[in-house]
Structures are given as C-alpha cells and as structure tokens.
C-alpha positions as CSV (number, residue, x, y, z in Angstrom):
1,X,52.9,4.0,37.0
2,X,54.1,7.4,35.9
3,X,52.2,9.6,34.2
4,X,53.3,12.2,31.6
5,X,51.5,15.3,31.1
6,X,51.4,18.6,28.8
7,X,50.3,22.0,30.4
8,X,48.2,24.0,28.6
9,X,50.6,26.6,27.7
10,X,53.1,24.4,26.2
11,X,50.2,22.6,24.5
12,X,49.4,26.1,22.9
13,X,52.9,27.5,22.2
14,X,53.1,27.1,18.4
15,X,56.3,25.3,16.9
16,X,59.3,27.9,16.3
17,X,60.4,27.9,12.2
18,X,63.6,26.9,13.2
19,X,62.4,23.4,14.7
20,X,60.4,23.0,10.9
21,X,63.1,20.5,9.5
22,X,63.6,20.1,5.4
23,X,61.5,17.0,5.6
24,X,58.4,18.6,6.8
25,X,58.2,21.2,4.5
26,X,58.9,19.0,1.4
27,X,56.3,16.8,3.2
28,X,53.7,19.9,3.4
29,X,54.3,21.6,0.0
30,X,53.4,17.7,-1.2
31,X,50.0,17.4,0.5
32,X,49.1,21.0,-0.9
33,X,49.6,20.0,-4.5
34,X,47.6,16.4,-3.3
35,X,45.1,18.8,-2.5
36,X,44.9,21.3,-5.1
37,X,45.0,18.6,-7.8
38,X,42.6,15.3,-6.5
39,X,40.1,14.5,-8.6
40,X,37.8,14.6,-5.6
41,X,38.5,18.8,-5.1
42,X,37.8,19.1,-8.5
43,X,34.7,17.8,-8.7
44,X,33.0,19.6,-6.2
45,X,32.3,22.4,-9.0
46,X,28.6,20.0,-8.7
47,X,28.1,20.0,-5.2
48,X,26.7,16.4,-4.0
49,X,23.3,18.2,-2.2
50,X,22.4,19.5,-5.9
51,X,22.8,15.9,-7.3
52,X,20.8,14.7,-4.5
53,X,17.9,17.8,-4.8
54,X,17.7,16.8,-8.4
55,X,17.3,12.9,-7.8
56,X,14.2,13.9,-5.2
57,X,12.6,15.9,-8.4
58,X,11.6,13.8,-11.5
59,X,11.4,16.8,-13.0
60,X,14.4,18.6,-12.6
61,X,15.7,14.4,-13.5
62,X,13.9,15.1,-17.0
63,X,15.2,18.6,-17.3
64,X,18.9,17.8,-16.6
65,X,18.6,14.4,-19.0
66,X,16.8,16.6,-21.8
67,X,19.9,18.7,-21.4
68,X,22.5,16.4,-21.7
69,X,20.8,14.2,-24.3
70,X,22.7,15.4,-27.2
71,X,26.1,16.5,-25.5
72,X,29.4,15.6,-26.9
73,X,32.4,16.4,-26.0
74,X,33.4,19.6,-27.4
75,X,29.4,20.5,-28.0
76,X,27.6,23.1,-25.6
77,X,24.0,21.9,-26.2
78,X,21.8,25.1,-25.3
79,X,17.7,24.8,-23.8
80,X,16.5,25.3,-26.8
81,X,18.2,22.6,-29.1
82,X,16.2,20.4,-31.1
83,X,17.8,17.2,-28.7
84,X,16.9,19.5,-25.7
85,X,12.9,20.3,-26.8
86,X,12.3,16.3,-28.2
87,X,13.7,14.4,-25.3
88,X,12.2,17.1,-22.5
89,X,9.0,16.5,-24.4
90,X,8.6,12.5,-24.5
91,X,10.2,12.8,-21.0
92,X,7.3,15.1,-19.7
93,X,4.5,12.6,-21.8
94,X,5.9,9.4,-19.9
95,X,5.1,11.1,-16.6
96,X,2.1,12.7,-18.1
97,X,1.1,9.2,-18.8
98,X,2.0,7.5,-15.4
99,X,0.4,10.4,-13.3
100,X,-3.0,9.1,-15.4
101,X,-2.5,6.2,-15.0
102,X,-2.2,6.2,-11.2
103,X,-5.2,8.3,-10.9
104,X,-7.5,5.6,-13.2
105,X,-6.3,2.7,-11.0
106,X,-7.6,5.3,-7.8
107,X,-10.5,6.4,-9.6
108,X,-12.9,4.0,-6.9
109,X,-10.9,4.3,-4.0
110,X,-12.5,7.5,-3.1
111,X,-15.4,7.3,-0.7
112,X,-18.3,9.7,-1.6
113,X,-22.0,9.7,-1.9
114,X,-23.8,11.6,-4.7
115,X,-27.4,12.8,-5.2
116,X,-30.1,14.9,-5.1
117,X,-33.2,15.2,-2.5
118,X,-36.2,14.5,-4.6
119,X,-39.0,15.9,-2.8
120,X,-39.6,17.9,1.1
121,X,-42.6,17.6,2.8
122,X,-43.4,19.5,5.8
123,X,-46.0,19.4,8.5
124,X,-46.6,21.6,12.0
125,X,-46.1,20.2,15.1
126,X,-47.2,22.6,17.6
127,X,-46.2,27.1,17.5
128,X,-42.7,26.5,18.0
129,X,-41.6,23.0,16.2
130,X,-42.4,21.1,12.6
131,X,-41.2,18.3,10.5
132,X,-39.7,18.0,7.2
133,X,-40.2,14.9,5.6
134,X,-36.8,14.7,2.8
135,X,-36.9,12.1,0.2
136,X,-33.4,11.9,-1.5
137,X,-31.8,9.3,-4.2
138,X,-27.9,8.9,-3.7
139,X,-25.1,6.5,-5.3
140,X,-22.3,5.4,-3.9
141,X,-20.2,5.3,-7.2
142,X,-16.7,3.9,-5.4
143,X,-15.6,0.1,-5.1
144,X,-16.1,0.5,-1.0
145,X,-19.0,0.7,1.2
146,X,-19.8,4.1,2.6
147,X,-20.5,3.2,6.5
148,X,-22.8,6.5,8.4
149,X,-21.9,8.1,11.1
150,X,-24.2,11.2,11.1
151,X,-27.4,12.4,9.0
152,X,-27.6,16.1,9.4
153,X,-30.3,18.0,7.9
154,X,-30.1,21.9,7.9
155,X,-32.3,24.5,6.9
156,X,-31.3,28.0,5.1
157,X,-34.0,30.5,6.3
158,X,-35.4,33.7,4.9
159,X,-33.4,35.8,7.1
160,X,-30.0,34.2,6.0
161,X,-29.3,32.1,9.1
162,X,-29.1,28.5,9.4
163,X,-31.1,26.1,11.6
164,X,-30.3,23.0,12.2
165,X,-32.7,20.1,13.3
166,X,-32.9,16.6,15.4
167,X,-33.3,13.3,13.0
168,X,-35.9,11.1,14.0
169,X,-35.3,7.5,14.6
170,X,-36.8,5.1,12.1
171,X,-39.3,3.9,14.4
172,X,-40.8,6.9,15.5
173,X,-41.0,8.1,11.6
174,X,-43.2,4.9,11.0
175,X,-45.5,6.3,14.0
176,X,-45.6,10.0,12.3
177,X,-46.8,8.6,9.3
178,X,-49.5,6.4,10.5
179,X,-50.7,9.0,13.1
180,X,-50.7,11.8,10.4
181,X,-51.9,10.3,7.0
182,X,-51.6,14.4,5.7
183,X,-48.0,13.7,5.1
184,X,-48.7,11.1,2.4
185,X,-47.2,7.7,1.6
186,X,-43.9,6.4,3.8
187,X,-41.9,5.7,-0.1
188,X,-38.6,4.7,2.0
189,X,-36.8,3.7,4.8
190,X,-35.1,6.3,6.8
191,X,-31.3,6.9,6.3
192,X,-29.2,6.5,10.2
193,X,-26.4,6.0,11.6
194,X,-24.1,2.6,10.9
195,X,-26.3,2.0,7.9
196,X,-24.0,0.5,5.2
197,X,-24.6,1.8,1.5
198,X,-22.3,-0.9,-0.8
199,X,-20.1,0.5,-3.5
200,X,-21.1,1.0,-6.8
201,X,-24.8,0.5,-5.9
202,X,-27.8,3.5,-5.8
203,X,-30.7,3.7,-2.9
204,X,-33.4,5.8,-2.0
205,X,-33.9,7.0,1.4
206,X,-35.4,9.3,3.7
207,X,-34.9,11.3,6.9
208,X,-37.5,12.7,8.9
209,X,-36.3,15.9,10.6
210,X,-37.5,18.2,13.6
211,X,-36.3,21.6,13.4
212,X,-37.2,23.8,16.2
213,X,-39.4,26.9,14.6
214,X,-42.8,26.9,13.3
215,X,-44.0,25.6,9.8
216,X,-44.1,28.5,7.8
217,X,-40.9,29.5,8.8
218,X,-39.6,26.3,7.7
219,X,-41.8,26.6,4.8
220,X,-40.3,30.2,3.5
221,X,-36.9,28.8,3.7
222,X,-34.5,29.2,0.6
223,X,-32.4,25.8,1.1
224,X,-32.4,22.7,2.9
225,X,-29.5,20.6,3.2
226,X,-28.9,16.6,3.7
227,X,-25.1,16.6,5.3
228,X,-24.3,12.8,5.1
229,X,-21.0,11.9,7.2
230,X,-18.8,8.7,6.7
231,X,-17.3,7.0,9.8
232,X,-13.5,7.3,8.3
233,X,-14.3,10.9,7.8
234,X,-15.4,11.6,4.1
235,X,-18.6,14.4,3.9
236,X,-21.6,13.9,1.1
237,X,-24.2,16.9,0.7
238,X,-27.2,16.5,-1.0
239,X,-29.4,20.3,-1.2
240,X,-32.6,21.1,-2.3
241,X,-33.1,22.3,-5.8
C-alpha cells in the first residue's frame, strides 16, 4: 500500500499570494464580516464567567435585578432610583427573612450543655493530694442527647497556673463519702463518661476530683472549672462563681 507523506519543510513553507485564487479571498473577506458581525461576538461585552459569578451570589442576583427592575428601553436607571432602592430593599427582607428562618428551624440542632456549679467542697488527703467535691446543675436545652466523653475538672491557682486533676469513679466517690462523713451529704450522682443527658431535659450532678497539691492550695485558688466533652466533639464549661 503506498504511503504519501509531507516533510516538514514543505509542511511549513507558507502558501505564495500568487497561488491565493479570487475564490478564497472572496471566501475570507466573507468569514471576517461573519465574524465581526455574529450576534454571538457581540455579546461577549458580558462575559459568561460574570453571569455565572453573579448566579453563585444571591446578592449580587438582588443587586443586578434591583438594577434592572425599572429599565426600559431608552431609560438608563441609575443606583439610586426609587425602582432601584424599593426592589433592592424587599429583595434584601426576603433573604433577611429566609436566613431567620433557617436558623429557628436549627435552633435545637446544636448540641450544648449549660450551667453553673452550685457548690465545691474540699477535703485533704495527705501533704501532697486533696479532693474537691463539685456540685453543678446543667440543661441540655437542644432536641438531641448530649453523650460524655470526658469530665475534666481544672483548677486556676493563686499563682496564675492551672492544675488539672484525676475524676474519681462513681464507686469510689460513694466510699469517700461514707469513710469521711466531714464532707457532708452525697446530694447526686457523679457525672462520667458515656452517661447520656436527653435533650431538652435539666439534671444535677457531681464529680469528685483529685488534684495533686495540698488543701489549702486548692483552697486559695481563684477558679475552678467543670470542662464537659461530647463524644461528636461539642465542649460545655461550667466555672465557679
């Protein structure tokens, strides 16, 4: 089978004006005007990416409609007609409206305890350790459960710095209280982790903490914080007043 074949410096000889025949160049001078005059040239004085910006911003949408509200042909409507002004305005109260009520349909959906620690008792344990006994009242005030994964409490001393502590486990707080009566009444059960507070519902608990320092240091301390973790990630703090 024969094969034909173009070298490349044939391929990039350009085409002499004397081989142009009367044909083409009536043929080229036609395409020009095809191209100077299509509708389609013309109308790229609005590029399509500005139509498509405008589309992704509702409110550039409300600006441009505003805008045009009141245009006839012939009329150059300004920014600061009184089409322009009404239009933009209803315009920016739908949205207004919308944004409101998106956020009142989402006002449970938001996972969060709040509170207030309602009393701290502390006792000694030995020179170096002591407990602080933290009553607190919280509300879970969305439509889900709020599912623990961490009770922290932390303590703000005298010096500035802050100490944390090791929660102790529900059984072992029932033990503290009976083997030291000083500390008072046991009001409520102890606050730990994978306990389940329902939505729109409001508990009182407790933690029993052991923070590695001695009683009065604990004691002159100028805060004390209850840091209450959820499992999908959402952070409650109750502090002492």
């Amino acid at each position: 089978m024969a094969r034909s074949s173009t070298s490349p410096v044939e391929a990039s000889q350009p085409l002499s004006p004397n081989i142009a025949s009367p044909e083409f160049a009536a043929f080229t001078m036609a395409s020009a005007a095809t191209r100077v005059m299509s509708p389609v040239s013309s109308f790229s004085v609005f590029p399509v990416r500005a139509v498509h910006c405008m589309a992704s911003a509702p409110m550039a949408l409300l600006l441009l409609s505003s805008y045009m509200a009141g245009y006839e042909p012939g009329d150059r409507p300004t920014i600061l007609s009184k089409q322009f002004l009404l239009t933009f305005g209803i315009g920016l109260a739908v949205i207004l409206i919308a944004v409101a009520g998106i956020l009142y349909l989402q006002r449970g959906a938001h996972v969060e305890l709040k509170g207030a620690i309602l009393k701290v008792r502390t006792m000694g344990m030995d020179d170096n350790s002591s407990l602080a006994v933290v009553d607190f009242r919280f509300a879970n005030p969305s439509d889900y459960p709020f599912v623990v994964r961490s009770v922290d409490v932390t303590a703000t001393g005298a010096d500035g710095a802050s100490y944390t502590s090791t929660p102790v486990p529900e059984v072992d707080a029932k033990r503290i209280f009976e083997y030291y009566p000083v500390l008072g009444q046991k009001f409520n059960t102890s606050l730990l982790t994978r306990d389940k507070i329902a939505g729109r519902h409001t508990e009182d608990r407790m933690i029993v903490a052991r923070f590695e320092m001695p009683v009065t240091k604990l004691d002159a301390r100028t805060n004390l914080k209850v840091r209450i973790e959820d499992v999908d990630g959402p952070v409650s703090e109750l502090v002492e007043k």
